[in-house]
C-alpha positions in Angstrom: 20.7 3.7 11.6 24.3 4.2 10.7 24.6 5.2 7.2 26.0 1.7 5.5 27.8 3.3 2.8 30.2 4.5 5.7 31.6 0.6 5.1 33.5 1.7 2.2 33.5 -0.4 -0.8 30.3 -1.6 -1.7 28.4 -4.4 0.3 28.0 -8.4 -0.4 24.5 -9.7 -1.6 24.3 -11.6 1.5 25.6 -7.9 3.7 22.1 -6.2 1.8 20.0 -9.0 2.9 21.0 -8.9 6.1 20.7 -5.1 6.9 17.6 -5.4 5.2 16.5 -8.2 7.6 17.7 -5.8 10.8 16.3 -2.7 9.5 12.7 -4.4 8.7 12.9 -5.6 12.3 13.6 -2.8 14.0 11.3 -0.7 12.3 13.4 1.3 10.3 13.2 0.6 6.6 12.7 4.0 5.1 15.8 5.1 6.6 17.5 2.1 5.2 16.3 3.0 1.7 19.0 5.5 0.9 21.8 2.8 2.4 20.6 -0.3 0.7 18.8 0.5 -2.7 20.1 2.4 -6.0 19.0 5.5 -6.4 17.0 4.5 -9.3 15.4 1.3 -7.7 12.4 -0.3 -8.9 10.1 -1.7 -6.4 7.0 -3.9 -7.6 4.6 -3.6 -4.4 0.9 -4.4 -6.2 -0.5 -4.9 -2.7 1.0 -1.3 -0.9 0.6 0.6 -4.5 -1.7 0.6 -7.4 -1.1 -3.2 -9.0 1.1 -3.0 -12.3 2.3 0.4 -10.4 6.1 0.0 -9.8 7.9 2.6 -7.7 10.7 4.2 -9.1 13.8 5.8 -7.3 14.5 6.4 -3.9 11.9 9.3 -3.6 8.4 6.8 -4.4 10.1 3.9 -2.5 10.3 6.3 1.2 7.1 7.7 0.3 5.2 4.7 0.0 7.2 3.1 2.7 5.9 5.8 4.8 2.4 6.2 4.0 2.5 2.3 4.8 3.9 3.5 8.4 1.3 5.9 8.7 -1.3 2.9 7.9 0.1 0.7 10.8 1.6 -0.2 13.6 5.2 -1.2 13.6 4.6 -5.0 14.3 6.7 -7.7 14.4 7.4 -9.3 11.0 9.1 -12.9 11.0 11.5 -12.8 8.2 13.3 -15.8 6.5 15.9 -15.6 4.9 17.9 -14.8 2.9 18.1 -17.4 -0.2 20.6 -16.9 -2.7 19.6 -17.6 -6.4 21.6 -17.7 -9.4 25.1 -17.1 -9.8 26.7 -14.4 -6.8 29.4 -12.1 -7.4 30.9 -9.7 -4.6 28.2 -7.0 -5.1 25.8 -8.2 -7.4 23.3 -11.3 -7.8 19.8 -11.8 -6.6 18.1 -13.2 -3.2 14.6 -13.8 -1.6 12.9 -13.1 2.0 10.2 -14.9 3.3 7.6 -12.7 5.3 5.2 -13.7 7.7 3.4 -11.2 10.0 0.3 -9.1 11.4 -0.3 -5.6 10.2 -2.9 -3.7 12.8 -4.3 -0.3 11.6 -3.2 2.5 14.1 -6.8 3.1 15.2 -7.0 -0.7 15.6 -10.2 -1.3 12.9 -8.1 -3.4 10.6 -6.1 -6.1 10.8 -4.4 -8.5 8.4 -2.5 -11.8 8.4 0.7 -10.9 5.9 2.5 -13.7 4.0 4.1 -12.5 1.2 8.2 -13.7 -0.8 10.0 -10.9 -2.0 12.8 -11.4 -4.5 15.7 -8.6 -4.3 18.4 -7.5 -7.3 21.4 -6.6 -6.7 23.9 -4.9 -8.8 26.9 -2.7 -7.8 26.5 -3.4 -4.0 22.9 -1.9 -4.2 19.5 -3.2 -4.7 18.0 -2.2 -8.1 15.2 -3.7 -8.3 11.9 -5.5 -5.5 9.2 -7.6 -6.4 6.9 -8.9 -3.6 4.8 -12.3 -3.9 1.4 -13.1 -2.5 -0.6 -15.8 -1.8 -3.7 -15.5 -3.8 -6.4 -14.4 -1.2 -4.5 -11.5 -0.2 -4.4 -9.9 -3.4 -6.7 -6.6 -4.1 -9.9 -7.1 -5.7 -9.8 -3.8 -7.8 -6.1 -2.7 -9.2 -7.0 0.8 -7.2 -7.7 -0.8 -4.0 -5.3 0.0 -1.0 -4.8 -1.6 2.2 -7.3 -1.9 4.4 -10.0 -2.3 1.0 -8.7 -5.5 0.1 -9.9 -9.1 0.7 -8.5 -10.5 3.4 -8.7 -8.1 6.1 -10.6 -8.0 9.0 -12.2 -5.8 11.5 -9.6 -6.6 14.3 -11.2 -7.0 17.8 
């Protein structure tokens, strides 16, 4: 991925959504981390990390992203999006994504239907802070349980 920050002056809410959108699709979004999100970015993930858990900075946000890598196979997410909300400026305002997808465990055990909303923040031409939305049966039983201990997902086959 080309480092963004190459562009100059700082990107557009609607420029971060969109490289976010490309990177998630091409399987690359731990090497977008360092491009798109503040340095000191928090990321609410209660279904990849321990619920009430955030991840702080760009350090927690790779490693979790790639631990999550390690979990599954690159699969095709649809992503909608974005939507705007509230008021935009040039580099700073807030939007959502829409997610819809199958995550399949590398061995091939698991599997797991994924709809989820995440809401971004943007300030200074970087996102500062990630909260991610489920839909109630796919949240963990336990606030220690990880992916694939959670209800529902199945044994793939």
């Amino acid at each position: 991925m080309a480092r963004l920050r190459a562009w100059g002056a700082a990107m557009s809410v609607t420029a971060i959504a969109e490289a976010l959108i490309s990177a998630i699709r091409a399987g690359r979004l731990v090497d977008a981390v360092a491009d798109l999100y503040d340095p000191e970015a928090v990321v609410v993930e209660g279904h990849w990390s321990d619920v009430g858990a955030p991840l702080r900075g760009h350090v927690e946000i790779r490693a979790a992203y790639e631990a999550r890598a390690a979990l599954v196979k690159p699969a095709e997410m649809d992503v909608a999006g974005p939507f705007l909300s509230g008021p935009q400026t040039t580099d700073a305002g807030r939007f959502a994504l829409q997610f819809h997808g199958r995550l399949v465990s590398h061995d091939g055990r698991f599997a797991q239907d994924v709809r989820s909303v995440g809401v971004f923040e943007v300030e200074g031409g970087r996102i500062v802070r990630q909260e991610f939305f489920l839909p109630p049966a796919t949240v963990p039983v336990e606030p220690s349980v990880r992916w694939p201990a959670m209800r529902g997902v199945e044994e793939a086959g």
